[in-house]
C-alpha angles and dihedrals in degrees: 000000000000121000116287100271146015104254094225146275130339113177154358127208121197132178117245144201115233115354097231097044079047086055099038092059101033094043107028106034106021086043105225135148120262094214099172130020101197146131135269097255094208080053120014093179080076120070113229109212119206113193119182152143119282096306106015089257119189098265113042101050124120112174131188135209097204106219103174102177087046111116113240119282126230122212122228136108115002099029149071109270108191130018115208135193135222105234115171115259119279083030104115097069092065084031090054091049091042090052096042084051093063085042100259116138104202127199131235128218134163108223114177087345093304109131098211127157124235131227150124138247128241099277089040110262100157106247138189143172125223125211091216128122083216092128096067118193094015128186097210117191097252100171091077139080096287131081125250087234089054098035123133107252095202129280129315134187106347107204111248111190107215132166128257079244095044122121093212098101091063093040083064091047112022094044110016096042100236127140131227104249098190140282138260112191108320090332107109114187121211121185139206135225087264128168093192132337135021091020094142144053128188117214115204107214123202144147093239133013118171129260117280125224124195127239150092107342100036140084126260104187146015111206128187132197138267112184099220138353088275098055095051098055092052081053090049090050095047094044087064092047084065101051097260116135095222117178128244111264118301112202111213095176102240094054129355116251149206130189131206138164115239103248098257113094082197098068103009099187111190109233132188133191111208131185119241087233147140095339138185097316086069092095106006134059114239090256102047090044106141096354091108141031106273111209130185124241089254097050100042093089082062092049095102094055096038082059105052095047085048131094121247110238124195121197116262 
């Protein structure tokens, strides 16, 4: 059987508009790390864009499958709504200046005593920072254009729309091993074991939420970590005990993956279990990470071509 609980979560993955206007703001005004330039390996005419903190660690990775001539999504029921992340505490005053500097007016809002501002990005994925010390012993990404004082700790309570009938709350603490941690209006956190980022998720429990529709500007998928192979079978094993169609192993090269639907048709979130390892140092040293298209070994003899149909990107 696997440990008693998935230690939270390791990455999100969103669809975007153009890939450089994707890199400009995530990189360049947000401040994160590009720690892989690839391809979507169900599609590598698409460039797949990993940001992160330092390293990439679980825990602080949003990722983008750029779709510029996708029509614009719309959240609701069956995926992520919101993705948040962890600032140090007394931040969002600089943030709110630096925001306000790139045009953008941000909102804030006060959720389970968390000051945090509230935004989107350029294709519209509903975005917000959050004053906590909730990532612990962070490795922010401090050679960029934001300060260290400023800089995103990794990610911290994603917002999950489920219905007042759903089973996903128990999925979280019956199956996954997490704990209600309280509620604020209709918002209800659940944590994780941690240690560090990405330790929380907020479900948003109603009645009723609209249908979503993907596209640029949504999430596609929520992942949490394994922390090895082993441990991941015995998730996949335990998964169909439970009644969860999960796939077989998927290798995306810089962890392994399986995919399941919470148990609820209403709401379907697609959710992933990835292993920590071997991460983004497998083909690229720590200095050179994101600065040039990774390829893996079954996809080099097409590099030529992949090349070519993508877009060039420059650093911001």
């Amino acid at each position: 059987m696997p440990d008693a609980s998935l230690p939270g979560v390791h990455h999100i993955t969103a669809l975007s508009g153009d890939a450089q206007e994707n890199l400009d703001f995530y990189a360049g005004v947000l401040g994160l790390r590009r720690v892989k330039t690839t391809v979507n390996f169900d599609d590598p005419t698409t460039h797949h864009l990993y940001y992160g903190d330092a390293s990439g660690h679980p825990g602080t990775t949003l990722t983008f499958f750029p779709w510029p001539q996708a029509t614009s999504g719309r959240s609701g029921a069956g995926m992520v709504q919101a993705v948040a992340f962890a600032v140090p505490e007394g931040a969002l005053s600089g943030w709110r200046d630096r925001l306000d500097a790139h045009g953008i007016e941000p909102e804030l809002k006060t959720r389970f005593g968390e000051q945090r501002l509230h935004f989107a990005g350029p294709s519209g994925l509903p975005l917000a920072l959050v004053a906590t010390d909730a990532a612990g012993d962070a490795a922010p990404w401090t050679n960029g254009p934001v300060p260290a004082g400023l800089a995103i700790r990794g990610l911290h309570a994603p917002v999950l729309p489920v219905f007042a009938d759903d089973r996903t709350p128990e999925l979280f603490t019956d199956v996954f091993g997490w704990t209600r941690a309280g509620a604020d209006g209709d918002l209800v956190r659940l944590h994780g074991p941690g240690p560090g980022a990405g330790t929380a998720v907020d479900l948003l429990v109603r009645d009723r939420h609209p249908s979503g529709r993907m596209g640029r500007g949504t999430v596609h998928h929520i992942a949490f970590r394994a922390p090895d192979d082993a441990a991941q079978r015995a998730w996949q094993s335990r998964l169909r005990e439970h009644g969860l169609q999960v796939t077989d192993v998927k290798d995306r090269h810089y962890f392994r993956s399986i995919y399941f639907r919470d148990p609820d048709r209403t709401s379907g979130l697609l959710f992933e279990i990835a292993t920590d390892g071997p991460g983004f140092y497998v083909d690229e040293d720590e200095a050179e990470l994101g600065r040039s298209l990774a390829l893996p070994e079954h996809l080099e003899p097409r590099r030529a071509d992949l090349e070519s149909a993508l877009p060039t990107l420059t650093a911001p």
